[in-house]
MARLO-412131 format. One line per field, with one value per residue: residue number from 1; residue in one letter; x, y, z of N, C-alpha, C in turn. Coordinates in steps of 0.02 Angstrom, whole numbers, plus 32768, in hexadecimal, padded with zeros to 4 digits. Layout:
REM MARLO-412131
num: NUM	... $
residuo: A	... $
nx: X	... $
ny: Y	... $
nz: Z	... $
cax: X	... $
cay: Y	... $
caz: Z	... $
cx: X	... $
cy: Y	... $
cz: Z	... $
//
This chain:
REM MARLO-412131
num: 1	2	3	4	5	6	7	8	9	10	11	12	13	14	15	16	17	18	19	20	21	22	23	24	25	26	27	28	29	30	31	32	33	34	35	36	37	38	39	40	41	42	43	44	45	46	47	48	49	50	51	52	53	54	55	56	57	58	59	60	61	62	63	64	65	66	67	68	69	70	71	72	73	74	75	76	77	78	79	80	81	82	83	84	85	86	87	88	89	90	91	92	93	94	95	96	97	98	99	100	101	102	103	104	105	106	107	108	109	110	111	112	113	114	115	116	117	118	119	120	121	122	123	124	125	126	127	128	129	130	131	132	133	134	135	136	137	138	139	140	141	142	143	144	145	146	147	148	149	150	151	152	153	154	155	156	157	158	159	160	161	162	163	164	165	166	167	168	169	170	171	172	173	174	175	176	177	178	179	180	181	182	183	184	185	186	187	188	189	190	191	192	193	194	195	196	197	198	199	200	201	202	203	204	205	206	207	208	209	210	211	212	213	214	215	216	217	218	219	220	221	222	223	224	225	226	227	228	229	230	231	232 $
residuo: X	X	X	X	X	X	X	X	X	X	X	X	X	X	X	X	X	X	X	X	X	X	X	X	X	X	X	X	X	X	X	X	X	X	X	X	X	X	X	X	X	X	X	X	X	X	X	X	X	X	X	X	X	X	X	X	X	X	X	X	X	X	X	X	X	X	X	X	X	X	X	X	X	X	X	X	X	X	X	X	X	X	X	X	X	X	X	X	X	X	X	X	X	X	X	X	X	X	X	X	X	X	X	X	X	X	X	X	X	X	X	X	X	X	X	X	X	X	X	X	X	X	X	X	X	X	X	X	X	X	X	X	X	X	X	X	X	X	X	X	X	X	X	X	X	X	X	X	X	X	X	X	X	X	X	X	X	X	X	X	X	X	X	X	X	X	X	X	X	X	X	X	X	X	X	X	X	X	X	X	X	X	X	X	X	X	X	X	X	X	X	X	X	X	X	X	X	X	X	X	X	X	X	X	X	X	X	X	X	X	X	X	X	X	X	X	X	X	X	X	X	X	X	X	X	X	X	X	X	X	X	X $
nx: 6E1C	6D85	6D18	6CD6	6C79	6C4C	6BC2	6B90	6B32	6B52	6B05	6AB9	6AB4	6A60	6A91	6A9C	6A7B	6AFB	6B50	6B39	6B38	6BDE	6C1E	6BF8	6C1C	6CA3	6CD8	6CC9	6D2B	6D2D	6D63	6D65	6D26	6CFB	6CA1	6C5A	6BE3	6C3B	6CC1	6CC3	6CD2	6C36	6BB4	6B4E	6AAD	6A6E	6A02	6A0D	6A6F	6A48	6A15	699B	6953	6989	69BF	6A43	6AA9	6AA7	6AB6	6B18	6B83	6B75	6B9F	6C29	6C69	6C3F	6CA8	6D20	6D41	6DB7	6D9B	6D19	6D3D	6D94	6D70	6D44	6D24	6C92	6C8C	6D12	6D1E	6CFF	6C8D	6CAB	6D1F	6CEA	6C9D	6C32	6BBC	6B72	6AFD	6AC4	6A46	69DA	698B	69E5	6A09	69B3	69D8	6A48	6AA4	6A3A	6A1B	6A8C	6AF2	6B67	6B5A	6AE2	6B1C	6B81	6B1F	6AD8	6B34	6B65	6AD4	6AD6	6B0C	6B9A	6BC0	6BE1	6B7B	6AFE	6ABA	6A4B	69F6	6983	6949	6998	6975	6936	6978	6974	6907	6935	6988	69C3	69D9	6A50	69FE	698D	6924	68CC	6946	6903	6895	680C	6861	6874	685F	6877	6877	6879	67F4	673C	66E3	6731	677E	6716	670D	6776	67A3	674E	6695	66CE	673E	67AA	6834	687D	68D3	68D0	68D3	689B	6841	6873	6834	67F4	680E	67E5	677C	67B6	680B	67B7	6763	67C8	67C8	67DC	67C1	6783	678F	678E	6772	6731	6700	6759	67E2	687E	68AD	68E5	68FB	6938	6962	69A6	6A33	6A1A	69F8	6995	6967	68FB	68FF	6955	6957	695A	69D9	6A3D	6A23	6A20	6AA6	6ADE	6A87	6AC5	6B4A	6B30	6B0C	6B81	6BCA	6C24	6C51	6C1D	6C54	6C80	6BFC	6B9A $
ny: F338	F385	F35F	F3BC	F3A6	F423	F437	F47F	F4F2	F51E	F573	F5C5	F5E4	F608	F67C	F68E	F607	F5C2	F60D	F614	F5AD	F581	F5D5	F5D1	F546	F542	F5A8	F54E	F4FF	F48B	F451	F485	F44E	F47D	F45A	F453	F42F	F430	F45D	F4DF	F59C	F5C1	F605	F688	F6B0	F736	F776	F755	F7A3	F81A	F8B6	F8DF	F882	F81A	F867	F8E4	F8B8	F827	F82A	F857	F814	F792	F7A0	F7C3	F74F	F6FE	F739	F731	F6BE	F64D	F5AC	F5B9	F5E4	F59E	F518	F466	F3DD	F389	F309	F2F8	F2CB	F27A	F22F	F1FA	F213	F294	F2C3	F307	F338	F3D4	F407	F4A0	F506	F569	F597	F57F	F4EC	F498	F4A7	F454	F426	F3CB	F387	F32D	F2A4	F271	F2C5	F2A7	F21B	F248	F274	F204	F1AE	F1EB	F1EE	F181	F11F	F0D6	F143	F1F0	F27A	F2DC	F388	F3C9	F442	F4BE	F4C7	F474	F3FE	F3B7	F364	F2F5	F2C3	F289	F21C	F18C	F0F3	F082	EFF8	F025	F075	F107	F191	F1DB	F1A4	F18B	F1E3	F25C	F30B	F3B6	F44B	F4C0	F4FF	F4D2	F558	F5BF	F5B2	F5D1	F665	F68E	F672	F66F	F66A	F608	F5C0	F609	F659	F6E3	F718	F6F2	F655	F5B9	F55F	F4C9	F45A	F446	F438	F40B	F3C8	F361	F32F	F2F0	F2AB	F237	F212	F245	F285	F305	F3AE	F437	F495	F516	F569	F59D	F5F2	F5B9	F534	F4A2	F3EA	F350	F2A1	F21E	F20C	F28C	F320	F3A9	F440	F4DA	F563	F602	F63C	F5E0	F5B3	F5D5	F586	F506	F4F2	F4F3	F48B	F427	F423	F3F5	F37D	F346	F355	F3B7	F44E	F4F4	F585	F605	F66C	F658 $
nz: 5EFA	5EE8	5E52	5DA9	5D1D	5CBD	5C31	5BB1	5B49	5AA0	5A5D	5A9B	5B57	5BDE	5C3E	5CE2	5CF4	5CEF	5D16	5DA7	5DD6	5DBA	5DEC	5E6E	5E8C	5E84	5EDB	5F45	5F33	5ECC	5E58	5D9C	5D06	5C51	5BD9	5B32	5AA2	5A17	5A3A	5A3E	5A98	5AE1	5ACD	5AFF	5B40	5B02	5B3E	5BBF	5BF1	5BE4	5C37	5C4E	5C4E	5CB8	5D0C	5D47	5D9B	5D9A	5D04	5CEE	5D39	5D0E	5C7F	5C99	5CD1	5C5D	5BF9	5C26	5C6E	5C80	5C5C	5C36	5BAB	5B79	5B43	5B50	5AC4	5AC1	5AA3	5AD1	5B56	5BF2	5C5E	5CCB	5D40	5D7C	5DE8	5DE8	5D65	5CFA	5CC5	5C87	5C59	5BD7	5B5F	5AE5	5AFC	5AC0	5A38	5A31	5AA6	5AE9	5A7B	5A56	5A4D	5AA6	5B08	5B40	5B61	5BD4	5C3A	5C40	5C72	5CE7	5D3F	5D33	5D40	5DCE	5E13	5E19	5E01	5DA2	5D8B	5D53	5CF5	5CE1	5C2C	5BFA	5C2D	5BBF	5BA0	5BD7	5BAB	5B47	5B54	5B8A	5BDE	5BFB	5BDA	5B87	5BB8	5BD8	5C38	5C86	5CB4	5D29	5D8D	5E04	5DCD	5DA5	5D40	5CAA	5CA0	5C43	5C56	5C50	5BDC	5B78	5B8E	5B51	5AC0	5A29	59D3	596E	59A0	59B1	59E6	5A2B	59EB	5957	594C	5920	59B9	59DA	5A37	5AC9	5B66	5BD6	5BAA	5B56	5BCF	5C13	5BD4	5BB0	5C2E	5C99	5D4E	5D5A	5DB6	5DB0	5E25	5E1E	5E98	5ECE	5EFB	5EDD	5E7A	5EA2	5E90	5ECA	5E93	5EB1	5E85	5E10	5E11	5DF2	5DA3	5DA0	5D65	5D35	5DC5	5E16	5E0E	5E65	5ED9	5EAB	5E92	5F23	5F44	5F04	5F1C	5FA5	5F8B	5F58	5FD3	5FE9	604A	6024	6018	6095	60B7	6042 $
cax: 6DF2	6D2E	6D1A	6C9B	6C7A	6BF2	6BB7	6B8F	6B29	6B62	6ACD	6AA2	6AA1	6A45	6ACA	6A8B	6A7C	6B37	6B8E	6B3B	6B69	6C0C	6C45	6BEB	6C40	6D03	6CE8	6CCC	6D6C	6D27	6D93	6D1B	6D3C	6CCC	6C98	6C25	6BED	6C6A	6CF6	6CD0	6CB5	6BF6	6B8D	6B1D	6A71	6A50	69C4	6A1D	6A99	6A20	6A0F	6942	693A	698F	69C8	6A6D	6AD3	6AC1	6AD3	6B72	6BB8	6B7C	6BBA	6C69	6C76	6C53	6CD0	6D52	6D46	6DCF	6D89	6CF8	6D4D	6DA3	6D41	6D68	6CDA	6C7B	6C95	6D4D	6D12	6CC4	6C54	6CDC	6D52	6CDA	6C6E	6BFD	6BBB	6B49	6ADC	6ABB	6A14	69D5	6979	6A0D	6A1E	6984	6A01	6A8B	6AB5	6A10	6A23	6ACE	6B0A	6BA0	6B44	6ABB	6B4B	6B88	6AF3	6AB4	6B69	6B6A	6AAC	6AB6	6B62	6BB5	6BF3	6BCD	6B48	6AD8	6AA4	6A3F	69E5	6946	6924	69C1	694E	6923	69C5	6960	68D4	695D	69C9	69C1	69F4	6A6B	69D8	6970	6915	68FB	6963	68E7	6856	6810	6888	6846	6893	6855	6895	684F	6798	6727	66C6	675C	6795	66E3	671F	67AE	6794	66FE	6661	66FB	6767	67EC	685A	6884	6912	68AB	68E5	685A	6867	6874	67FD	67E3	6838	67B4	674F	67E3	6818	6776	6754	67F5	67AA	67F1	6794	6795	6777	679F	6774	6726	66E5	678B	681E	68AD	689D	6909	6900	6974	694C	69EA	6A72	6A19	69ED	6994	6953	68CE	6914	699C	693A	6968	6A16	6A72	69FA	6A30	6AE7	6ACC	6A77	6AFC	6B87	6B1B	6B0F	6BC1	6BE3	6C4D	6C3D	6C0D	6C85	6C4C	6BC3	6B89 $
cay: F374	F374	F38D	F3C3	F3D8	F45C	F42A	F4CF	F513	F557	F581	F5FD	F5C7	F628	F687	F671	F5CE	F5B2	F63A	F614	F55C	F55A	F5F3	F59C	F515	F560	F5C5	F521	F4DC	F464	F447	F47F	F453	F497	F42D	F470	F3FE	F439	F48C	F53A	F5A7	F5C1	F62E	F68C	F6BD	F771	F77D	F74B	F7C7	F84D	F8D5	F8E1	F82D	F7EB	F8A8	F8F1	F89C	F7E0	F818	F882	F7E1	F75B	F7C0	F7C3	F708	F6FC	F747	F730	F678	F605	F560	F5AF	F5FC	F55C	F4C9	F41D	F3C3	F364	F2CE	F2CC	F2D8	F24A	F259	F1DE	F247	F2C6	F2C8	F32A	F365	F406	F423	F4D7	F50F	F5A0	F580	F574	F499	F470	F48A	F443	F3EA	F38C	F348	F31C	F26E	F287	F303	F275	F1F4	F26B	F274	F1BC	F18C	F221	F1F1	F125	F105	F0C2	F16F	F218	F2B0	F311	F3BC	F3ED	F48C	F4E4	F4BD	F434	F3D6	F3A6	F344	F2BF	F2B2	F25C	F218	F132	F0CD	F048	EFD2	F040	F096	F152	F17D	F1F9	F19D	F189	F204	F2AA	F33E	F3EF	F46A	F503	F4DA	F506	F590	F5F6	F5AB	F603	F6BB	F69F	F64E	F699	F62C	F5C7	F5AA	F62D	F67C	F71E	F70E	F6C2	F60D	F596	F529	F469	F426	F45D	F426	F3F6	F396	F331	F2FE	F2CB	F25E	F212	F1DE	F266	F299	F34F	F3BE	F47A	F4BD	F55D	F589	F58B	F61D	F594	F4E2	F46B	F3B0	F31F	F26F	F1F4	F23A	F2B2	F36D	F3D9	F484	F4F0	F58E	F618	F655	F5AC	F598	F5D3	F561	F4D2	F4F5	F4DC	F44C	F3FB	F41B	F3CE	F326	F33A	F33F	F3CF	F482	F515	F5C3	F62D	F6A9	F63D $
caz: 5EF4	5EC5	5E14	5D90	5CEF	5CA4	5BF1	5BAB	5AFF	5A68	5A35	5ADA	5B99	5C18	5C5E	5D2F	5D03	5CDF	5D32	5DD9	5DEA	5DA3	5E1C	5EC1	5E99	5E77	5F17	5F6E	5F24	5EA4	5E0B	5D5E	5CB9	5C2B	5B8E	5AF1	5A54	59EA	5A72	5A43	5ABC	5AFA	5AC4	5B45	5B35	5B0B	5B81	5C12	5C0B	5BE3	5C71	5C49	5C5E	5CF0	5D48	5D45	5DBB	5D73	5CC9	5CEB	5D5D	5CC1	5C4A	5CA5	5CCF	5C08	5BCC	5C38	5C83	5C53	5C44	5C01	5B73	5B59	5B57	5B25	5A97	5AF1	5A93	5AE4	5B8D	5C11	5CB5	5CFB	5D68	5D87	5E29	5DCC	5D26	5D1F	5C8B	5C8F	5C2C	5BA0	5B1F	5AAF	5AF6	5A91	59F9	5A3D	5ACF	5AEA	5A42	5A5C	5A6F	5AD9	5B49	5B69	5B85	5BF2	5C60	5C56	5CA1	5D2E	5D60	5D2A	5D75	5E19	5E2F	5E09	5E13	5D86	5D8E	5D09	5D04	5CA6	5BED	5BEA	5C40	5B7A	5B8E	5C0E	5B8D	5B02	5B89	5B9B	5C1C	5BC9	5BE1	5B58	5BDF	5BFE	5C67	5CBB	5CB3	5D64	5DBC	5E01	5DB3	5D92	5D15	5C85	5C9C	5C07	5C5E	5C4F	5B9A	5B57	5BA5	5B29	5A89	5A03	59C5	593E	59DF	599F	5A05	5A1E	59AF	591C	5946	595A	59EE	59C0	5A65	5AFD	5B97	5C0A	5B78	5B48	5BFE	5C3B	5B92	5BC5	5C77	5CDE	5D7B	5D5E	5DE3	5DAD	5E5D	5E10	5EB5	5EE6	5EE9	5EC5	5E8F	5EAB	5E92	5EC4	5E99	5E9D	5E44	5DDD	5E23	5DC0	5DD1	5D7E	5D36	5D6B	5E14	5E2A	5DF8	5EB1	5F05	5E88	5E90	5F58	5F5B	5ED4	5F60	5FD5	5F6C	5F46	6017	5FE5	606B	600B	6023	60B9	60A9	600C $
cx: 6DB1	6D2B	6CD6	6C91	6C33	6C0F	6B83	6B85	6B3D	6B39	6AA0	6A83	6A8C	6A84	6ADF	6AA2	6ABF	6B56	6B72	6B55	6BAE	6C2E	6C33	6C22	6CA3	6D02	6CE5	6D01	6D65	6D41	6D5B	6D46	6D00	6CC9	6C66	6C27	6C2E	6CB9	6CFB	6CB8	6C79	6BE1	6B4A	6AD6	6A67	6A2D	69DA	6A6A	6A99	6A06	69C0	693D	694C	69CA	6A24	6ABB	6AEE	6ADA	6B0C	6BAD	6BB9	6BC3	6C1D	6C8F	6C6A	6C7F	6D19	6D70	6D6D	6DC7	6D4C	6CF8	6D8A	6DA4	6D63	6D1F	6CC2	6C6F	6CE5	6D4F	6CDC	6CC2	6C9B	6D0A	6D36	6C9F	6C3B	6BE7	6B7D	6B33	6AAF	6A74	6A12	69B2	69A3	6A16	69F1	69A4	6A40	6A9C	6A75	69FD	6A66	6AEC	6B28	6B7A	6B14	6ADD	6B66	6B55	6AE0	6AFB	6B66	6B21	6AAB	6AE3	6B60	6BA8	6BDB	6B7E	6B1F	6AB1	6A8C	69E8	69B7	693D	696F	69AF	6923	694C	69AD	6929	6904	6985	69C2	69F3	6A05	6A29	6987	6930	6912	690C	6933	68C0	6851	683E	685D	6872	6863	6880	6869	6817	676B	6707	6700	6772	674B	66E9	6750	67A7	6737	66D2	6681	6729	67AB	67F8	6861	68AB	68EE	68AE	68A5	6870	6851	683D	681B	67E6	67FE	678A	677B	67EC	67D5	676D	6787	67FF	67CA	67CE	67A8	675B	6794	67A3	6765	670F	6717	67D1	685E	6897	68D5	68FE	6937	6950	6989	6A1E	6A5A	69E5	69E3	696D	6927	68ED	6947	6993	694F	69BB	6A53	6A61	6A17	6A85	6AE7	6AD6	6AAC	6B2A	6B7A	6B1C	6B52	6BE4	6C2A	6C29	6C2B	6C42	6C44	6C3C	6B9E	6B44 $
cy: F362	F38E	F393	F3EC	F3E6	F443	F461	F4D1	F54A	F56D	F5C5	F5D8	F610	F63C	F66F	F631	F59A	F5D0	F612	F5DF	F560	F5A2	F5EE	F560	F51A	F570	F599	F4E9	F4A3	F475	F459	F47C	F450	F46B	F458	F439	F410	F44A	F4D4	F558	F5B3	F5F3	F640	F699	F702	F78D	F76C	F784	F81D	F875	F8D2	F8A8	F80D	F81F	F8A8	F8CF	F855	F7E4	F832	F82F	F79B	F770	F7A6	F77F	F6ED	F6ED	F732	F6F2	F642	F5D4	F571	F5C6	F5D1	F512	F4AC	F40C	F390	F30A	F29B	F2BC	F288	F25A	F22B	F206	F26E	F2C4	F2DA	F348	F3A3	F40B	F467	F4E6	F54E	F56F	F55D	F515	F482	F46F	F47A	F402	F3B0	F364	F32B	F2BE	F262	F29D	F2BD	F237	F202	F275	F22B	F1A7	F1B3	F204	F195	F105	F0F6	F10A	F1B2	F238	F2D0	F331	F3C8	F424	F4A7	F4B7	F474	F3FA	F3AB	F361	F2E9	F2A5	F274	F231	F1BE	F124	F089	EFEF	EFED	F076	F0D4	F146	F1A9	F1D2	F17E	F1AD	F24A	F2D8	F38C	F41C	F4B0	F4E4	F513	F535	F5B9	F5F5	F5D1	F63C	F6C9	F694	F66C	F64D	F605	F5B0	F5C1	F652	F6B6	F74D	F6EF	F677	F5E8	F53F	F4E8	F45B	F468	F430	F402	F3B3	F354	F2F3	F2DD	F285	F226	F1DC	F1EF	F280	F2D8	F376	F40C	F4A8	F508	F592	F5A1	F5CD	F5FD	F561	F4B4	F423	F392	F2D7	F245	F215	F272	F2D8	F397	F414	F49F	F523	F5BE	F628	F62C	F58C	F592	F58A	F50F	F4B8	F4CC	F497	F414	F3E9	F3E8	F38A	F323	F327	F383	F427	F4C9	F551	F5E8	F66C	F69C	F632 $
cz: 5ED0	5E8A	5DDD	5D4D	5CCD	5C57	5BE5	5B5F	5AE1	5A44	5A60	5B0D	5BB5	5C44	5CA9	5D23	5D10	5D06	5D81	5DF1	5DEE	5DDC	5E5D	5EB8	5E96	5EB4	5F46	5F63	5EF0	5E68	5DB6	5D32	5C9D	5BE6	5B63	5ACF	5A35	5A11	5A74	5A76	5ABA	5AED	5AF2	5B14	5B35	5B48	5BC0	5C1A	5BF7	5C1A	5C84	5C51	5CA7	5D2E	5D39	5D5E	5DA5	5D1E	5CC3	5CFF	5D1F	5C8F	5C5D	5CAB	5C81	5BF0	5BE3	5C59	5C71	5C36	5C05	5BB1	5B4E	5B64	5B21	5B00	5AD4	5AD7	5AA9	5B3A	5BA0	5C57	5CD9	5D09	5D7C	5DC5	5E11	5D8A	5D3A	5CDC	5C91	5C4F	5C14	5B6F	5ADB	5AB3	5ACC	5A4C	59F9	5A75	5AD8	5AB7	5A3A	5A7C	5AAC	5B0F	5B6E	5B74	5BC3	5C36	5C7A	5C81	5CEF	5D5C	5D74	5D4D	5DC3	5E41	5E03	5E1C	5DDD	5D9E	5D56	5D24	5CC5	5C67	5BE7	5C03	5C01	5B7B	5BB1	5BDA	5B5A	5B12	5BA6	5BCA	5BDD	5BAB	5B9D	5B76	5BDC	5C33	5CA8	5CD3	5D07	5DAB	5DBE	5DF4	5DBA	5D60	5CD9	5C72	5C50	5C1E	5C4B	5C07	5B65	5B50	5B74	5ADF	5A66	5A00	598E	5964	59D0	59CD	59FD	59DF	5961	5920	5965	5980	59E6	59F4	5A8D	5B2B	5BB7	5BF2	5B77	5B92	5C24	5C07	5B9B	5C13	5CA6	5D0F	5D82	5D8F	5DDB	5E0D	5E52	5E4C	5EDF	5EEE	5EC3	5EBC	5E72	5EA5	5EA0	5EC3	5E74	5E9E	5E1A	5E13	5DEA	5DE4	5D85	5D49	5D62	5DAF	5E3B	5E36	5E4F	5EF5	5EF0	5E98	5EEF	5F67	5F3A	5F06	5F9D	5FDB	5F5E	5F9C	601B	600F	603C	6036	605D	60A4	6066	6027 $
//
């Protein structure tokens, strides 16, 4: 069976960004297991499961995959967890990875094996796209550098963040996604002109933000060789 595991913040993931993958990919029969830094469960993102923010329907269906999701209400640490066995990892984005997973050892072990390896797939998604900026190739290498990606471009990180780069929440945001992976020698390509954006280069699929996330989930299946559920 095709399997896949989502590495998931405790600090607040983008709800879309999580829910949509990890239930495209169940309904297409792929096996998920859920990891966090620590193993607690995941903490969402306010704002994504806010009706004024992202409309009634996704934040009712977030909300419910939340709370009620097995795996994701009991995750393994992600320090006991490896990309080997897993067809796929999925790094799901929110603001909350800039204090968590993309500083995370494990998590960027985790990735460099899934993208650097024989074998395997990464998905990584919006602002965890931080995770590629910190992220070596055993050779000392980024591991992005020279791959084309796209992900939370700063035009949109301005609309959010004041003139001290604080959050809505008071938290001020360490870097900025876009800055980081480019300095790192990623060929970023937001696609703002764009409704969805998608990238695939190798092994590693990334995607812009949640508009993006069904589109992402998709194309994952596609690199996996695995059919997607009908009417998907």
């Amino acid at each position: 069976m095709t399997s896949a595991l989502f590495v998931v913040s405790e600090e607040g993931y983008w709800g879309e960004e999580c829910v949509e993958p990890l239930t495209t990919l169940e309904s297409a029969g792929v096996d998920v297991t859920v990891a966090t830094p620590s193993g607690d469960p995941p903490e969402v993102d306010e704002r994504s499961v806010d009706p004024d923010e992202v409309g009634a329907e996704t934040a009712e269906r977030v909300r419910e995959v939340h709370e009620n999701h097995a795996e994701l209400n009991d995750p393994d640490p992600v320090a006991r967890v490896s990309a080997d066995g897993y067809d796929a990892v999925v790094f799901p984005g929110g603001h909350g990875t800039e204090w968590d997973i993309n500083q995370d050892r494990h998590a960027r072990a985790l990735l460099r094996d899934a993208v650097a390896g024989e074998e395997g797939t990464a998905l990584v998604v919006c602002h965890a796209l931080g995770l590629l900026a910190f992220t070596r190739t055993d050779d000392g290498a980024f591991l992005v550098d020279g791959r084309d990606v796209t992900g939370f471009p700063n035009d949109w990180e301005a609309g959010i963040v004041d003139d001290d780069d604080r959050m809505p929440d008071g938290r001020k945001l360490p870097y900025w996604v876009e800055d980081e992976v480019r300095a790192a020698g990623g060929e970023w390509d937001a696609e703002l002109d764009t409704e969805t954006s998608v990238t695939v280069d190798g092994d590693l699929v990334t995607g812009r933000g949640p508009e993006s996330s069904a589109a992402a989930a998709q194309v994952l299946l596609d690199e996996l060789g695995v059919a997607a559920e009908a009417g998907d």
